[in-house]
SEKOL-348122 format. One record per residue (C-alpha): x, y negated, z. Coordinates in nm, 4 decimals, m for minus. Example, Ala and Ser with C-alpha at 12.3 -4.5 7.8 and 13.67 -1.06 7.14 Angstrom:
2
<atom><xx>1.2300</xx><yy>0.4500</yy><zz>0.7800</zz></atom>
<atom><xx>1.3670</xx><yy>0.1060</yy><zz>0.7140</zz></atom>
This chain:
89
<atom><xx>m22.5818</xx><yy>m13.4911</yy><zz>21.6990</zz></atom>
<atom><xx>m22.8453</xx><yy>m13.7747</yy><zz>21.6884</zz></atom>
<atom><xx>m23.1655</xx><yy>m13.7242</yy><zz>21.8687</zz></atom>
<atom><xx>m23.4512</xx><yy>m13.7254</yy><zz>21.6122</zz></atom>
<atom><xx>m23.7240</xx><yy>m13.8886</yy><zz>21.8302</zz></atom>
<atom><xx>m23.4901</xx><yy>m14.1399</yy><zz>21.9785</zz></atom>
<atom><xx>m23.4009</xx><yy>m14.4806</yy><zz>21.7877</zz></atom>
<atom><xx>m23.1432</xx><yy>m14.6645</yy><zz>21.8940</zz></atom>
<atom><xx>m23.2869</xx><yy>m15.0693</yy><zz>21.8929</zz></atom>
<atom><xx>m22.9837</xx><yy>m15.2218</yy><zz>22.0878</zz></atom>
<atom><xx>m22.6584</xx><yy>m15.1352</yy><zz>22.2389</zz></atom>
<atom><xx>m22.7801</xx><yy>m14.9081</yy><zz>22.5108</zz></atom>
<atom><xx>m23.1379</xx><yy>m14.8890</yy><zz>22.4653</zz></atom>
<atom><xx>m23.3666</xx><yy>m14.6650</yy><zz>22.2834</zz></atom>
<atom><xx>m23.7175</xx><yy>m14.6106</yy><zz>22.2224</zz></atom>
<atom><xx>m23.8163</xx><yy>m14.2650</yy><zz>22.2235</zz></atom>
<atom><xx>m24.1074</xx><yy>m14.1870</yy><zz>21.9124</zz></atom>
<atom><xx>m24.3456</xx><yy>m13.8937</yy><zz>22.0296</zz></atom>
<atom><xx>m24.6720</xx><yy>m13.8824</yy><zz>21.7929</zz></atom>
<atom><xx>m24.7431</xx><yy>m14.2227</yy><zz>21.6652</zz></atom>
<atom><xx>m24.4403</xx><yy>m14.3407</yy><zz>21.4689</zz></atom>
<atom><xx>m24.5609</xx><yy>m14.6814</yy><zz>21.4893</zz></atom>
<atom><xx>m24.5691</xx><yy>m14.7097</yy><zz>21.8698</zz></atom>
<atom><xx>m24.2960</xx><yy>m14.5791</yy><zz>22.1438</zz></atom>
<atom><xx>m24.3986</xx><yy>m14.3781</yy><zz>22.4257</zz></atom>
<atom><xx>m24.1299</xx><yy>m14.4518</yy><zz>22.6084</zz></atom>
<atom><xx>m23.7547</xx><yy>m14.6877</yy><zz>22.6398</zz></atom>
<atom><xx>m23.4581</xx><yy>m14.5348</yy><zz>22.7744</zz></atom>
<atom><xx>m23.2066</xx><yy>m14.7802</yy><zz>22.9332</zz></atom>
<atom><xx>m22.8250</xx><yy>m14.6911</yy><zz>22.9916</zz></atom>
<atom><xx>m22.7831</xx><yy>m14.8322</yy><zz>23.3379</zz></atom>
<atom><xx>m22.4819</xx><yy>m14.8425</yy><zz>23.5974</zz></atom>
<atom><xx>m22.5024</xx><yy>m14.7011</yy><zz>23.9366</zz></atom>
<atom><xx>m22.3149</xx><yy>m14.8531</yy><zz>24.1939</zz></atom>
<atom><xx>m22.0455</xx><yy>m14.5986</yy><zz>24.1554</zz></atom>
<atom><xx>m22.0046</xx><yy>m14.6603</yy><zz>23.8379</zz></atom>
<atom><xx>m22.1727</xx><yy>m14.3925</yy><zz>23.6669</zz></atom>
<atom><xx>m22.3276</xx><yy>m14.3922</yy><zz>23.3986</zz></atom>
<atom><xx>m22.7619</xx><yy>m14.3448</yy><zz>23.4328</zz></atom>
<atom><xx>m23.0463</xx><yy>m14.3509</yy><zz>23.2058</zz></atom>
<atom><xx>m23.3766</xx><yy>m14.5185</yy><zz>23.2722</zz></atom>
<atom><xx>m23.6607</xx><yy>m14.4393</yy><zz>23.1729</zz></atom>
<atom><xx>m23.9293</xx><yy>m14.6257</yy><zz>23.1559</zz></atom>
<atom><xx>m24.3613</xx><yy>m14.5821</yy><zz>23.0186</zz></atom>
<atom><xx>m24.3853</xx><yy>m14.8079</yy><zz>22.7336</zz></atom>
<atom><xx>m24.6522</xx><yy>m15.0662</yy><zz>22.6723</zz></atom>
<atom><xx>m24.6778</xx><yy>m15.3292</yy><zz>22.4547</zz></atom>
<atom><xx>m24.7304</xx><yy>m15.5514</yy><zz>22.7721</zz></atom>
<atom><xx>m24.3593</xx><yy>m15.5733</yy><zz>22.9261</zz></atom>
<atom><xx>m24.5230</xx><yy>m15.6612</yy><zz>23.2668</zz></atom>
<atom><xx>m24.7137</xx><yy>m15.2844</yy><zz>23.2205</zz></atom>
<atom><xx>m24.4721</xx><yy>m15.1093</yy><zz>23.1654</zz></atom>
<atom><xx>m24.3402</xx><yy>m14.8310</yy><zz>23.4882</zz></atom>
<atom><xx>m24.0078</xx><yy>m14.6863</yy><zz>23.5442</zz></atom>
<atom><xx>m24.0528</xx><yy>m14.3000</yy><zz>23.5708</zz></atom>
<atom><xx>m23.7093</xx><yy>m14.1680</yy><zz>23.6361</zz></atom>
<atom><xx>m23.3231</xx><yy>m14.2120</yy><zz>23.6311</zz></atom>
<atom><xx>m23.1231</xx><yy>m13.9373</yy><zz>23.4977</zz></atom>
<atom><xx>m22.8014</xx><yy>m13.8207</yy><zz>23.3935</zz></atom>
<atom><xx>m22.7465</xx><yy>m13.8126</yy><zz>23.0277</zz></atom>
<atom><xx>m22.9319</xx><yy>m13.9725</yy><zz>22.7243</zz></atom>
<atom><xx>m23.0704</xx><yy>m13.5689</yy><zz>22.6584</zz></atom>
<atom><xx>m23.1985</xx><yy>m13.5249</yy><zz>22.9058</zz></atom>
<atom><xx>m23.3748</xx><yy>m13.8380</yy><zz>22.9894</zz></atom>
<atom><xx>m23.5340</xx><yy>m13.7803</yy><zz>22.6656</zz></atom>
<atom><xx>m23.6781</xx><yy>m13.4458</yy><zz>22.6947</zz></atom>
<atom><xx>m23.8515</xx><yy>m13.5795</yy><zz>23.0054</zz></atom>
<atom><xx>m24.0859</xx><yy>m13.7949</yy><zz>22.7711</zz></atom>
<atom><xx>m24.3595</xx><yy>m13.5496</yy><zz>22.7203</zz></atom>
<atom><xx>m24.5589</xx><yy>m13.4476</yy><zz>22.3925</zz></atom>
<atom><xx>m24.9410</xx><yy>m13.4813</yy><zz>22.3574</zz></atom>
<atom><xx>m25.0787</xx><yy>m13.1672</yy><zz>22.5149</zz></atom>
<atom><xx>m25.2661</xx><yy>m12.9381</yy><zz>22.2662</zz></atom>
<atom><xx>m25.4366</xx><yy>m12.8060</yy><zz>22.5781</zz></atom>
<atom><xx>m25.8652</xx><yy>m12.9220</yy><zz>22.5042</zz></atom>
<atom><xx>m25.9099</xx><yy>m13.1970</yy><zz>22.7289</zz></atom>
<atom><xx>m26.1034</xx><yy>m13.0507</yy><zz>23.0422</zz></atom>
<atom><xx>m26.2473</xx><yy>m13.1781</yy><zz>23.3923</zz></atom>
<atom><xx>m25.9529</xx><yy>m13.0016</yy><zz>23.5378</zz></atom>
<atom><xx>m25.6731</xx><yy>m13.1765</yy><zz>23.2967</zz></atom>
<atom><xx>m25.7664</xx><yy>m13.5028</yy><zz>23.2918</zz></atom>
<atom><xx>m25.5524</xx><yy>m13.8225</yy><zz>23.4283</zz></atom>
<atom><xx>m25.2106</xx><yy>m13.8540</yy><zz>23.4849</zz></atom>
<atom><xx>m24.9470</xx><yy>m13.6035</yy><zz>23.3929</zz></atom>
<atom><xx>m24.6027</xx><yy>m13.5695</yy><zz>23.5328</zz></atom>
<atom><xx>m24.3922</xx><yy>m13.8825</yy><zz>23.5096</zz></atom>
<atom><xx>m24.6660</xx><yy>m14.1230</yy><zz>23.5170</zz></atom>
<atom><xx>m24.7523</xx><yy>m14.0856</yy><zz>23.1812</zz></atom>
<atom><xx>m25.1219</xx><yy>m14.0494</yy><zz>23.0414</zz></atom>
């Protein structure tokens, strides 16, 4: 079943949508490890390629994608502010 937030813009490469349709929040490479499994990359998207920050390798295309978080609908406090988990903003 395709992934609704993911758009596949090469062979094995995606850019994962999240609330602004017109900008990523994130590219998922298909990589090889040296034993020749398969891996997904992700990586923090910015329209900068020299910005841009791996924040994990994982097993499948899934769940590499569900690691891409949503905007929080949490108010933004002293106590939430900065970086969330995975590097992202």
């Amino acid at each position: 079943m395709p992934q609704i937030n993911l758009i596949q813009i090469e062979t094995n490469v995606w850019v994962v949508l999240r609330e602004f349709r017109q900008q990523p929040k994130a590219v998922i490479h298909k990589i090889t490890d040296t034993t020749g499994a398969d891996r997904y990359m992700v990586m923090r998207w910015e329209p900068d390629p020299a910005q841009r920050r791996m924040t994990g390798i994982y097993n499948d295309l899934t769940e590499a994608e569900k690691t891409v978080p949503w905007p929080s609908t949490r108010p933004n406090t002293q106590s939430n502010r900065g970086v969330g988990p995975g590097g992202y903003q």
